[in-house]
C-alpha positions as CSV (number, residue, x, y, z in Angstrom):
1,X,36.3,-34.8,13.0
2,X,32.4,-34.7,14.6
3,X,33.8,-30.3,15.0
4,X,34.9,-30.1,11.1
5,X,31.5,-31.6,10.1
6,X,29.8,-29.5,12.3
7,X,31.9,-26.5,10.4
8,X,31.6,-27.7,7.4
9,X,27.8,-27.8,8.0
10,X,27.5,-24.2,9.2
11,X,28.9,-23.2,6.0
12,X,27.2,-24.9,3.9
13,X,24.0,-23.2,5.8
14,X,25.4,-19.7,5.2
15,X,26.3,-19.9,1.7
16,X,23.0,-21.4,1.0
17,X,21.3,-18.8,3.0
18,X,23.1,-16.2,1.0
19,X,21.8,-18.0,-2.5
20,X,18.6,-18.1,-1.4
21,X,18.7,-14.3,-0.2
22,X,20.9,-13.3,-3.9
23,X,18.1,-15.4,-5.7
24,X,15.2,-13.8,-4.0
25,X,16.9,-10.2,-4.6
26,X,16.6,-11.0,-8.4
27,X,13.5,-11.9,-8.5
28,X,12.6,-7.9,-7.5
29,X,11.5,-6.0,-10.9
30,X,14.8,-3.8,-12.1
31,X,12.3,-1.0,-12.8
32,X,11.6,-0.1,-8.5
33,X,12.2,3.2,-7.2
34,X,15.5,3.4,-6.1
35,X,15.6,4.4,-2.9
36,X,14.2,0.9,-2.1
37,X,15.9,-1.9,0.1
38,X,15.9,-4.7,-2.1
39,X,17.4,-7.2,0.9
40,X,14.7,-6.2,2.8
41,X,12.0,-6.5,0.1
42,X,12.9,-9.6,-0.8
43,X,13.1,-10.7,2.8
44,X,9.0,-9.7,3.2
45,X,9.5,-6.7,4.8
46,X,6.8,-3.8,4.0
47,X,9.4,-0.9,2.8
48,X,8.9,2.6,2.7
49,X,9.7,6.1,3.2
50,X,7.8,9.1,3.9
51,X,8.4,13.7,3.8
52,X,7.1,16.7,4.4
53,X,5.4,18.3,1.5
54,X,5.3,22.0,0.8
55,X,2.3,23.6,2.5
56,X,1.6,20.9,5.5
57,X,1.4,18.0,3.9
58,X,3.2,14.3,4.2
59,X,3.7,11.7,1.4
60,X,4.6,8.6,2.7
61,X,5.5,5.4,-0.2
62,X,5.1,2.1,0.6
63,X,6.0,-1.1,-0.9
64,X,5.8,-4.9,-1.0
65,X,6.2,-8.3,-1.9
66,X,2.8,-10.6,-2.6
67,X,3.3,-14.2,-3.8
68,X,-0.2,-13.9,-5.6
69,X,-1.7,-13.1,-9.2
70,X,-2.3,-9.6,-9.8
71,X,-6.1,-10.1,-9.7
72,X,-6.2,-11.6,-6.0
73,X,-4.2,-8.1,-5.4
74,X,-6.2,-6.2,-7.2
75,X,-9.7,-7.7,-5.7
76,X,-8.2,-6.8,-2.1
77,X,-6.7,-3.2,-2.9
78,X,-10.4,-2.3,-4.9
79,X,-12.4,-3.8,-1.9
80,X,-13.0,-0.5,-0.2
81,X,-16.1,-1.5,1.3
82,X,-14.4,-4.5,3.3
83,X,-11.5,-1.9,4.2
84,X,-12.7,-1.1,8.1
85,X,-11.6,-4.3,8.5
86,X,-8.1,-3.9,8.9
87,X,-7.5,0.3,8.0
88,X,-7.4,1.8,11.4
89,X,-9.7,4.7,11.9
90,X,-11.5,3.8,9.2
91,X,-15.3,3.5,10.0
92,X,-17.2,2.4,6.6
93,X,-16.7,2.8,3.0
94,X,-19.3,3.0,0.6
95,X,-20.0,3.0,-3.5
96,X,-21.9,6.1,-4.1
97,X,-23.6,7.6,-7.3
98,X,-21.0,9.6,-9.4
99,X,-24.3,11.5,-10.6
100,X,-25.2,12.6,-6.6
101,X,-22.2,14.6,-6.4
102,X,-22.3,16.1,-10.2
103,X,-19.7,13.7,-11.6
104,X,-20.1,11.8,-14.7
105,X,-21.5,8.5,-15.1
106,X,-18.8,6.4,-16.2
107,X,-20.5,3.0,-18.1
108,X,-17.6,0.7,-18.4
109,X,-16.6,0.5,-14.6
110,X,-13.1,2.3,-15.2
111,X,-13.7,4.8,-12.6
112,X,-15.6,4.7,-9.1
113,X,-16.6,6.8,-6.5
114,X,-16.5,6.4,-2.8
115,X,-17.5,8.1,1.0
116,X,-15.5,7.0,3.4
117,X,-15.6,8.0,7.1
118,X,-12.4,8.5,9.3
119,X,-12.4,9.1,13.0
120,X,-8.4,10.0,12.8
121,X,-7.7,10.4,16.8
122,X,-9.9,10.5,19.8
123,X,-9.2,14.0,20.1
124,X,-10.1,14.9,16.5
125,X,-14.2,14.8,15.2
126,X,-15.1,12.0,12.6
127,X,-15.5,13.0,8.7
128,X,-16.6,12.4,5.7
129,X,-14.5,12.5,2.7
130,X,-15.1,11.3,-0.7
131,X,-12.3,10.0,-3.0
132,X,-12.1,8.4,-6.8
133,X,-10.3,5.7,-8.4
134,X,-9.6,5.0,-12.0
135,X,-8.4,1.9,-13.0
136,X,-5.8,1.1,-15.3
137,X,-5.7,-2.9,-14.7
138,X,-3.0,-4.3,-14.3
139,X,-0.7,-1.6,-13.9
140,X,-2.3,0.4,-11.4
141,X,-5.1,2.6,-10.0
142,X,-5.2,6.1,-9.2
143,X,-6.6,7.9,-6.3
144,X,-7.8,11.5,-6.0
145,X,-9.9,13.4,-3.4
146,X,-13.2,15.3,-4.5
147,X,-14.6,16.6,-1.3
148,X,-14.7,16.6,2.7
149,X,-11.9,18.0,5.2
150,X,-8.9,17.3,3.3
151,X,-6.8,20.0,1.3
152,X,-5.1,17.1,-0.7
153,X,-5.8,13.5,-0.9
154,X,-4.3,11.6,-3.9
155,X,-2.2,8.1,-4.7
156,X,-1.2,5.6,-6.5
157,X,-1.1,1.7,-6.6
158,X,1.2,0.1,-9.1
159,X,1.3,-4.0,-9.2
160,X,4.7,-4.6,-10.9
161,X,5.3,-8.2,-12.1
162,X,8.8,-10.5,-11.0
163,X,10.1,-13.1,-12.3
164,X,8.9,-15.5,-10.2
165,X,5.4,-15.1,-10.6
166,X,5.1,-12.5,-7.6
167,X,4.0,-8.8,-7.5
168,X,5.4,-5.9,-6.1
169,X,3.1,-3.5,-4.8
170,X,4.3,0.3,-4.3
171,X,1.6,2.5,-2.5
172,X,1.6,6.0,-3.3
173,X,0.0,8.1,-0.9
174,X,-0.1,12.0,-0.4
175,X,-2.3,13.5,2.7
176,X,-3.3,17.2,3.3
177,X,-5.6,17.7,6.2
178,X,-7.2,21.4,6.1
179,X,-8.1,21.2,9.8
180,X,-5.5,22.2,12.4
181,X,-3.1,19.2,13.4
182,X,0.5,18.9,13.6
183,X,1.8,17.6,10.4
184,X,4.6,15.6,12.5
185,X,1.3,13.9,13.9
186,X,-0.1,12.7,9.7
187,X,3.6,11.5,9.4
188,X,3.5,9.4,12.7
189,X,0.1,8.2,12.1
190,X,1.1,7.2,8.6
191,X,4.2,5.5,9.6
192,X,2.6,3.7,11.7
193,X,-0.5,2.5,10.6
194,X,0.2,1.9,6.6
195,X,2.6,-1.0,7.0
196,X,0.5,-3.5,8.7
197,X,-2.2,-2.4,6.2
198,X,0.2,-3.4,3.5
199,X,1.0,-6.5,5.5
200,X,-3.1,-7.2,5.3
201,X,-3.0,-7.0,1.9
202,X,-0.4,-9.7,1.1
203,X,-1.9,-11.6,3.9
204,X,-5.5,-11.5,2.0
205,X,-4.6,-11.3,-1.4
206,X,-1.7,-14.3,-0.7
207,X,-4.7,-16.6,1.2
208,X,-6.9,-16.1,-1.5
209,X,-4.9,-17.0,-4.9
């Protein structure tokens, strides 16, 4: 008798381990890229996937699951002067001027401008590269490079609402150094690093709702 319990327990435990893993799954927006794990999202995994692109470059996409309002995300994911913190290589990250580098002022705070500085591998120099995001809030924010050793620099957030009250995150991020390095090394470094910086992100935005 003590064994059927002890049976009858276990299933209980699996089934409700399967309804908890079924409801999370539905609480994942319909509208994700495809090619996403839903399981594995739900489960708090970062997901993503990453290819070559024509000419040398790699786009890696990233996505995740944050149990917080979209403005705790968005404070995080705009923070760029705090990002040295937890972006490897990443040295500082500064506001600048739009009108210093012959850019338009923009008045109502929809677009800003940044200088960031990388040191990408012991081997390779430090740089300076500055980038620009637009807002679109809450939807997303776009990224695009201006100047500094990169051929190609551009992404994408999106924050896409569940039904639960979470976000999901998806990171778009295409990189095109014009110095020489093996583009096998940007998709390694990539793939490596850009997951726990997603992790960060939930873990900041999630402490702070």
């Amino acid at each position: 008798m003590p064994r059927r319990h002890g049976a009858s327990f276990c299933l209980l435990a699996v089934a409700t381990g399967i309804a908890a893993s079924a409801n999370a799954q539905s609480n994942v927006p319909a509208e994700i890229p495809g090619w996403i794990d839903r399981e594995r999202l739900a489960a708090g995994e970062v997901v993503y996937q990453s290819a070559p692109e024509d000419g040398g470059g790699v786009t890696i996409e990233l996505v995740v699951r944050i149990d917080a309002e979209w403005q705790a995300i968005w404070k995080v994911v705009t923070a760029c002067e705090i990002s040295p913190e937890y972006v490897p290589h990443v040295i500082s990250c500064s506001a600048i001027d739009p009108e210093s580098i012959g850019e338009p002022a923009v008045s109502d705070g929809s677009v800003a401008f940044y200088e960031q500085i990388v040191k990408p591998a012991f081997f390779l120099p430090k740089f300076e590269h500055v980038f620009r995001l637009e807002y679109f809030p809450p939807e997303r924010i776009e990224v695009s490079h201006i100047s500094g050793p990169l051929d190609r620099m551009e992404g994408r957030w999106r924050l896409i609402p569940a039904a639960d009250g979470s976000m999901v995150v998806i990171q778009k991020l295409t990189v095109k150094p014009n110095f020489p390095v093996p583009r096998f090394f940007v998709r390694n470094t990539l793939e490596r690093d850009m997951p726990p910086v997603l992790a960060e992100i939930r873990r900041r935005a999630e402490a702070s709702d």
